[in-house]
PABA-726466 format. One record per atom (N, C-alpha, C, O): residue number from 1; atom name; chain; z negated, x negated, y. Coordinates in nm, 3 decimals. Layout:
> pos; site; unit; z; x; y
> NUM; CA; A; Z; X; Y
...
//
This chain:
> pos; site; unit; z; x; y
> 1; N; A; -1.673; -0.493; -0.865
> 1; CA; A; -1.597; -0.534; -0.980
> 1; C; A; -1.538; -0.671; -0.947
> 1; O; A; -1.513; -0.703; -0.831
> 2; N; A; -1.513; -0.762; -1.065
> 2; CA; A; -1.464; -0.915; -1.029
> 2; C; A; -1.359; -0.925; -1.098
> 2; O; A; -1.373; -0.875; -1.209
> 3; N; A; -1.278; -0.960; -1.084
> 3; CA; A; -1.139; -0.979; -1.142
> 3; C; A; -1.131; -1.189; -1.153
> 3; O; A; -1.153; -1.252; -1.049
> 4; N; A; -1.101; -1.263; -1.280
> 4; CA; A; -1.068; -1.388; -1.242
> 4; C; A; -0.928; -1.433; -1.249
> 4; O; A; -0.857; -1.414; -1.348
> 5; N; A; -0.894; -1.486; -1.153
> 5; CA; A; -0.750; -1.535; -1.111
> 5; C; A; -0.734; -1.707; -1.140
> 5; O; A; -0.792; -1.800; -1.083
> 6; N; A; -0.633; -1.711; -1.253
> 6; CA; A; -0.647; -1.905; -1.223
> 6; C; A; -0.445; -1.907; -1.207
> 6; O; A; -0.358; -1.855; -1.277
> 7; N; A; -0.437; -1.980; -1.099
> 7; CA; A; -0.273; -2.036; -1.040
> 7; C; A; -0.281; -2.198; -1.222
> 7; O; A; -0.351; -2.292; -1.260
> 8; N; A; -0.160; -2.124; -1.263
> 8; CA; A; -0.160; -2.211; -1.382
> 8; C; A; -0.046; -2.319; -1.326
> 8; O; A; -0.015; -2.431; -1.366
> 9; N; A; -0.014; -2.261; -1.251
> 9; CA; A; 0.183; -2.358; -1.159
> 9; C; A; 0.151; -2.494; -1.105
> 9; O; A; 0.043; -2.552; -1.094
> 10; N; A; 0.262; -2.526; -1.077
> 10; CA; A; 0.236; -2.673; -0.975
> 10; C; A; 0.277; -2.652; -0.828
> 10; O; A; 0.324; -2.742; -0.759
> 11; N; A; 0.255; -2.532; -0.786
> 11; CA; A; 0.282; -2.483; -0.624
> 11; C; A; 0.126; -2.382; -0.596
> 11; O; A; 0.055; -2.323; -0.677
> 12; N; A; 0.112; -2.399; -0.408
> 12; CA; A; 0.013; -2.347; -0.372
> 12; C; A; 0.095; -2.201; -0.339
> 12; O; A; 0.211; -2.188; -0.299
> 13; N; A; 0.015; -2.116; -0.365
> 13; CA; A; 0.069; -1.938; -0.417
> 13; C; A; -0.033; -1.850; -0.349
> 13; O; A; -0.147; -1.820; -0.387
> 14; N; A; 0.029; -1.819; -0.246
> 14; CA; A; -0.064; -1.665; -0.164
> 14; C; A; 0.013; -1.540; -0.286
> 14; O; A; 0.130; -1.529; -0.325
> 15; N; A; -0.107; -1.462; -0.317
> 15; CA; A; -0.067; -1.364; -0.401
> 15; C; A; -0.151; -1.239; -0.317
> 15; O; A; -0.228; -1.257; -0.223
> 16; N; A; -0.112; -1.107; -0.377
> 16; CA; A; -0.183; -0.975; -0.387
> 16; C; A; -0.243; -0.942; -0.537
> 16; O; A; -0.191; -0.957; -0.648
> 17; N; A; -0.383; -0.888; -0.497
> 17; CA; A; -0.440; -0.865; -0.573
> 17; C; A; -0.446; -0.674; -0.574
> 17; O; A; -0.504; -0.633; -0.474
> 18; N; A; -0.393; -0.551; -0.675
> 18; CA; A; -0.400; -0.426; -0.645
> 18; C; A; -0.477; -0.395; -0.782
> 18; O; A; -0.490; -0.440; -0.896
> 19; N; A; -0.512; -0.312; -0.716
> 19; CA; A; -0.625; -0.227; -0.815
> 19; C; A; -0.636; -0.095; -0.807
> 19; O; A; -0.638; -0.035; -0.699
> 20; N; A; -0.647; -0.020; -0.960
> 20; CA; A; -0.592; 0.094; -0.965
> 20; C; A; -0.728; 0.146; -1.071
> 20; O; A; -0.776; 0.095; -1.172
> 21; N; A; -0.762; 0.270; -0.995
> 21; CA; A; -0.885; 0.304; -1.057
> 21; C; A; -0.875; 0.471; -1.117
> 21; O; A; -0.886; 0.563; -1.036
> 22; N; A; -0.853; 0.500; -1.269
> 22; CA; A; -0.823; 0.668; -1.290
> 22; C; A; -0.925; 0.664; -1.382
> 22; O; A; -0.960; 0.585; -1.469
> 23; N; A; -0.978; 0.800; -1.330
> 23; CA; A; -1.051; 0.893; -1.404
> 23; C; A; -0.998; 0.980; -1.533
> 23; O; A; -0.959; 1.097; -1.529
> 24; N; A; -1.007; 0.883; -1.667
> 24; CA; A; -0.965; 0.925; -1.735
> 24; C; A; -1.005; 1.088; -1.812
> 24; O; A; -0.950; 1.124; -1.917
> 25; N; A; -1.103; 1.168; -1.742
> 25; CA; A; -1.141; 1.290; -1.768
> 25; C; A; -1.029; 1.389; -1.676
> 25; O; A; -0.967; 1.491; -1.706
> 26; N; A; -1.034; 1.329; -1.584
> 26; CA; A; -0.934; 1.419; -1.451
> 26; C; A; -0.842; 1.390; -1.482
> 26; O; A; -0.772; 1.483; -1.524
> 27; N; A; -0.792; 1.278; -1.483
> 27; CA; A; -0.605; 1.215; -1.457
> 27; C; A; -0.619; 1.172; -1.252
> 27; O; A; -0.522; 1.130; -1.190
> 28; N; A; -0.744; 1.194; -1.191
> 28; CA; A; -0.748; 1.168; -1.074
> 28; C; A; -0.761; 1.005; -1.004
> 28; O; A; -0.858; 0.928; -1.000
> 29; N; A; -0.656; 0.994; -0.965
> 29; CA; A; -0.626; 0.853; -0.926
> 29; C; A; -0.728; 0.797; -0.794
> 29; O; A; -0.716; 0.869; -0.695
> 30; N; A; -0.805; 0.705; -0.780
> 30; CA; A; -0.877; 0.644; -0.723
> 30; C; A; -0.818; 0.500; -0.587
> 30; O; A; -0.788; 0.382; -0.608
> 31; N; A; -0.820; 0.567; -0.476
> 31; CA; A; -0.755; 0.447; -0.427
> 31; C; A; -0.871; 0.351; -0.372
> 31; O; A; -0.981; 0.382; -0.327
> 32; N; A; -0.804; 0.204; -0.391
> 32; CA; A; -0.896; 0.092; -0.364
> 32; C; A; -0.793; -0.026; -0.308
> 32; O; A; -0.679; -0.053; -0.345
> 33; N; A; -0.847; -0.066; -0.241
> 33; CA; A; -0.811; -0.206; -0.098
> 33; C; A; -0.732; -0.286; -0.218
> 33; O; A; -0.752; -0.280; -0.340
> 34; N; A; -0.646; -0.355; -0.152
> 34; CA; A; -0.567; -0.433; -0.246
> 34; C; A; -0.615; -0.599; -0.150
> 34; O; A; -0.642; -0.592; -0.030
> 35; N; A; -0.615; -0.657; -0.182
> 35; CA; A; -0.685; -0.787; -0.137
> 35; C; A; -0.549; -0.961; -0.195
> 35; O; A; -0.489; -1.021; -0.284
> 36; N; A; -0.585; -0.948; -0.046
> 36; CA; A; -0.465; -1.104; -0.012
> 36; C; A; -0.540; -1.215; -0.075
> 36; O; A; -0.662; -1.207; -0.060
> 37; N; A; -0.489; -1.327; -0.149
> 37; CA; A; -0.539; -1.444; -0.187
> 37; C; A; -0.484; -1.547; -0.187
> 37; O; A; -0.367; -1.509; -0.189
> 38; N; A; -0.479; -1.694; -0.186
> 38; CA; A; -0.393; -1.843; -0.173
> 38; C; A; -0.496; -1.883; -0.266
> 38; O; A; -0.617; -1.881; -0.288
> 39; N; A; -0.354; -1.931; -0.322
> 39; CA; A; -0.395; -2.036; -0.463
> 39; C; A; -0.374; -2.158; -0.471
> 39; O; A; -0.254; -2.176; -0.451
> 40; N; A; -0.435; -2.271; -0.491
> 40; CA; A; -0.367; -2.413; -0.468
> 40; C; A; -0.349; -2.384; -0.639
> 40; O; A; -0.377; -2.284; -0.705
> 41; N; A; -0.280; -2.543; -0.685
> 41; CA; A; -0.222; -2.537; -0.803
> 41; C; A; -0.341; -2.580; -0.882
> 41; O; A; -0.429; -2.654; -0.838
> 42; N; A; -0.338; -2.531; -0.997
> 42; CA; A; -0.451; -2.513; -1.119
> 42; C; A; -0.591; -2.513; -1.055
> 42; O; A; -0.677; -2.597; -1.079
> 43; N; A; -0.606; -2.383; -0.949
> 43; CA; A; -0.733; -2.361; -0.964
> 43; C; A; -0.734; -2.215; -0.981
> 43; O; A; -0.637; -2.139; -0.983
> 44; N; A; -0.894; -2.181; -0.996
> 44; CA; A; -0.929; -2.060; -1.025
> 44; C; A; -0.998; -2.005; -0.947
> 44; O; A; -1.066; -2.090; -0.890
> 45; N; A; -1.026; -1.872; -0.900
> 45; CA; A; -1.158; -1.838; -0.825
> 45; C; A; -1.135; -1.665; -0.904
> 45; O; A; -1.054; -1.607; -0.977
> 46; N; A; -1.292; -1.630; -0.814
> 46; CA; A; -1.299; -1.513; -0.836
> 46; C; A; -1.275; -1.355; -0.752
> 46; O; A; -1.364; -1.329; -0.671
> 47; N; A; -1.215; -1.300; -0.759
> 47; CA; A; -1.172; -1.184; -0.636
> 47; C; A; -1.265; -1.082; -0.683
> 47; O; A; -1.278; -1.053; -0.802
> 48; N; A; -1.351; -1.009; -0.554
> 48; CA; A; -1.462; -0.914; -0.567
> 48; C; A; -1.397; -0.811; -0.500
> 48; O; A; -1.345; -0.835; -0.391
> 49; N; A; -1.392; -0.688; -0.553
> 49; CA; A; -1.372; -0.575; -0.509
> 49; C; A; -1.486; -0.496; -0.482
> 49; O; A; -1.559; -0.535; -0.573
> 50; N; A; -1.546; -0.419; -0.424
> 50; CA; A; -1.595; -0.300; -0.430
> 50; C; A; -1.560; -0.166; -0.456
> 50; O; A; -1.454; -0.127; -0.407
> 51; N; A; -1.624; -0.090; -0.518
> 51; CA; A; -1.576; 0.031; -0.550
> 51; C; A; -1.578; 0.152; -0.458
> 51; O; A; -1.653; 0.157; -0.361
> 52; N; A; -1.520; 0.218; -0.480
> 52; CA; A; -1.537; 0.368; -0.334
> 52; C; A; -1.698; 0.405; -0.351
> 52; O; A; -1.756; 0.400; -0.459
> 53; N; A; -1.746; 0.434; -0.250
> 53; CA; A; -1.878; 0.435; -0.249
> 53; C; A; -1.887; 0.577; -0.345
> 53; O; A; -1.938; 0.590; -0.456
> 54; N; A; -1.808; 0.691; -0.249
> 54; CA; A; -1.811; 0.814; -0.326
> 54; C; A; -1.736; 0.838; -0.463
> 54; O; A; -1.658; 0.931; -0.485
> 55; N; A; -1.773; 0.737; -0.550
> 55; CA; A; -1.686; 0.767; -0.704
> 55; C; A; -1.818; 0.809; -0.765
> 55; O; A; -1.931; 0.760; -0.766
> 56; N; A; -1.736; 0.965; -0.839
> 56; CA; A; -1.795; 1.031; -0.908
> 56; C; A; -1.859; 0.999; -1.069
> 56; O; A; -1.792; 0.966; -1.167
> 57; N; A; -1.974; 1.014; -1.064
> 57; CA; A; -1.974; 0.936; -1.237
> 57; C; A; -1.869; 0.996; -1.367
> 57; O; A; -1.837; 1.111; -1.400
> 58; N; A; -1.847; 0.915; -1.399
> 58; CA; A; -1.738; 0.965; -1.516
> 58; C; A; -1.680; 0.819; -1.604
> 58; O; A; -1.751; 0.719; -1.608
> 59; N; A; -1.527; 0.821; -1.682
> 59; CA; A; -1.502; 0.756; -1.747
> 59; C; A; -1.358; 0.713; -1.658
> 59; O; A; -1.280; 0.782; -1.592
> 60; N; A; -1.363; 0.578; -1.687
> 60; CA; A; -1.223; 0.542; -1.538
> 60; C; A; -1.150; 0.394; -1.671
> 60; O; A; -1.198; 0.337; -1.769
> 61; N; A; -1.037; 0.390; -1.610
> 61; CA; A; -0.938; 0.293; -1.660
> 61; C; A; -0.909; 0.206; -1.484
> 61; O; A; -0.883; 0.262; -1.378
> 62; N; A; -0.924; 0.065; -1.512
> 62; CA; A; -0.984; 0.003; -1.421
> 62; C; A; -0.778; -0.101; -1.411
> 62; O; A; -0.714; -0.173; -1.487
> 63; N; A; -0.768; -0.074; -1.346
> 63; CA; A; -0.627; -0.206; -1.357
> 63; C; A; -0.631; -0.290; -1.222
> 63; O; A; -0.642; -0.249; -1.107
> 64; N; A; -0.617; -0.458; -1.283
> 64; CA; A; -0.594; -0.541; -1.171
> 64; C; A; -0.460; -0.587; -1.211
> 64; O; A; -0.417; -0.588; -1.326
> 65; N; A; -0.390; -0.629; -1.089
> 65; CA; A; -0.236; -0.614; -1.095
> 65; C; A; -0.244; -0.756; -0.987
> 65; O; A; -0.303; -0.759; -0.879
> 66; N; A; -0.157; -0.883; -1.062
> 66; CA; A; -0.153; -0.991; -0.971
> 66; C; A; -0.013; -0.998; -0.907
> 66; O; A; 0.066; -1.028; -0.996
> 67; N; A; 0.042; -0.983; -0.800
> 67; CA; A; 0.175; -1.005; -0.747
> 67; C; A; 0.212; -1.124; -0.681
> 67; O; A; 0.220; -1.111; -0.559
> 68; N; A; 0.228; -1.199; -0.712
> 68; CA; A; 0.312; -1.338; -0.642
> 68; C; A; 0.420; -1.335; -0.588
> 68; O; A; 0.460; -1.439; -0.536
> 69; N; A; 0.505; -1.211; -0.581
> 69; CA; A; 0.644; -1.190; -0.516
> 69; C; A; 0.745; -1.177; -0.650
> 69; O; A; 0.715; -1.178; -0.769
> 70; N; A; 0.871; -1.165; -0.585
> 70; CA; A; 0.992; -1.164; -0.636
> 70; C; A; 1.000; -1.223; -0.783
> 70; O; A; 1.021; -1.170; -0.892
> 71; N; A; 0.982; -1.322; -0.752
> 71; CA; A; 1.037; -1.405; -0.828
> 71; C; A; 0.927; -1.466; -0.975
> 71; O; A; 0.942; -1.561; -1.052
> 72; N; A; 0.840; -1.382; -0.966
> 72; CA; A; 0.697; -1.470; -1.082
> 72; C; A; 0.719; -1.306; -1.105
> 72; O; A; 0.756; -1.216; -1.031
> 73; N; A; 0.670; -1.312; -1.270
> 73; CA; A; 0.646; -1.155; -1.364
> 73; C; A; 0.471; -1.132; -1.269
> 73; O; A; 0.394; -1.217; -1.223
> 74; N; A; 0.464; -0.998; -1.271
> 74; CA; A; 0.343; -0.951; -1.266
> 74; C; A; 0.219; -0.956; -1.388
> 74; O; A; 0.252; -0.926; -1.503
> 75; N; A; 0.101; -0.988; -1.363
> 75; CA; A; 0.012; -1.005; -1.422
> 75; C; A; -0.058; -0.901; -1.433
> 75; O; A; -0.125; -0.888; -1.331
> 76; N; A; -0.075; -0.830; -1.496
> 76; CA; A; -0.187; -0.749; -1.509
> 76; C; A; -0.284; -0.712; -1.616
> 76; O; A; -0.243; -0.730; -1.731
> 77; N; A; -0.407; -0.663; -1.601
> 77; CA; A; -0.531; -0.637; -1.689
> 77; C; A; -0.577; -0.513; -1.689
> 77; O; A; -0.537; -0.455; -1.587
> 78; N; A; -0.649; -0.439; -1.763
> 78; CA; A; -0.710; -0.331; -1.793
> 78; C; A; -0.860; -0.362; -1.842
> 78; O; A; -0.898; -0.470; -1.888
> 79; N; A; -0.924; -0.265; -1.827
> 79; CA; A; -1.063; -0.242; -1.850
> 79; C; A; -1.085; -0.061; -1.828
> 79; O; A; -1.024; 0.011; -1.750
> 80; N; A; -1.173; -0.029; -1.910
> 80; CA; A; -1.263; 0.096; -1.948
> 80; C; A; -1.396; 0.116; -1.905
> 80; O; A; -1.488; 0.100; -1.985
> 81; N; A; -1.410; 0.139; -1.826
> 81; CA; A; -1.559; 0.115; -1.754
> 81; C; A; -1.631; 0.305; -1.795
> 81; O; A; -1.562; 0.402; -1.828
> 82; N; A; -1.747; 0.303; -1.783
> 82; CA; A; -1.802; 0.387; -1.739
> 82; C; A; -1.895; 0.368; -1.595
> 82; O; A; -1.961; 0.265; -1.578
> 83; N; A; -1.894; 0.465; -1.509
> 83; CA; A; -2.004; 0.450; -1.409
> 83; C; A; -2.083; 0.515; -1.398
> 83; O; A; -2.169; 0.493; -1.312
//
C-alpha cells in the first residue's frame, strides 16, 4: 500500500507515519509497522507499506495517520480496500 506525503511548511520535519488496518466484517484490528520519515520543506515523496503477509481475504478500512509531534494537528486518510 502507498500512502503520499507532501511537507507544505517552511521547516525540514521528521514525522511518523501509522497505519491502521480493520476488518470491517470482524471489527478485527490489524497491526502494521508504523514507519519514520524527514521532510525537507515543500517536498513530497511516497511511503510504502506492506501488508501482513497472513491477512485474511475480506473487506478492511485502511487509515494512514501523519504525526509531526506536539505541536502540528494530525493528518489523516481513509480508504476501503478489498483484498
Amino acid at each position: 500500500m502507498d500512502i503520499h506525503v507532501k511537507n507544505t511548511g517552511q521547516i525540514n520535519k521528521d514525522a511518523y507515519v501509522r497505519f491502521e488496518l480493520t476488518n470491517t466484517e470482524t471489527g478485527e484490528e490489524i497491526p502494521v509497522k508504523t514507519v519514520a520519515i524527514a521532510m525537507l520543506p515543500h517536498s513530497d515523496q511516497w511511503v510504502q507499506i506492506d501488508l501482513p503477509e497472513k491477512l485474511v481475504a475480506g473487506n478492511y478500512l485502511a487509515v494512514a495517520i501523519l504525526d509531526a509531534g506536539n505541536q502540528y494537528d494530525l493528518k489523516i486518510a481513509e480508504k476501503e480496500i478489498t483484498y
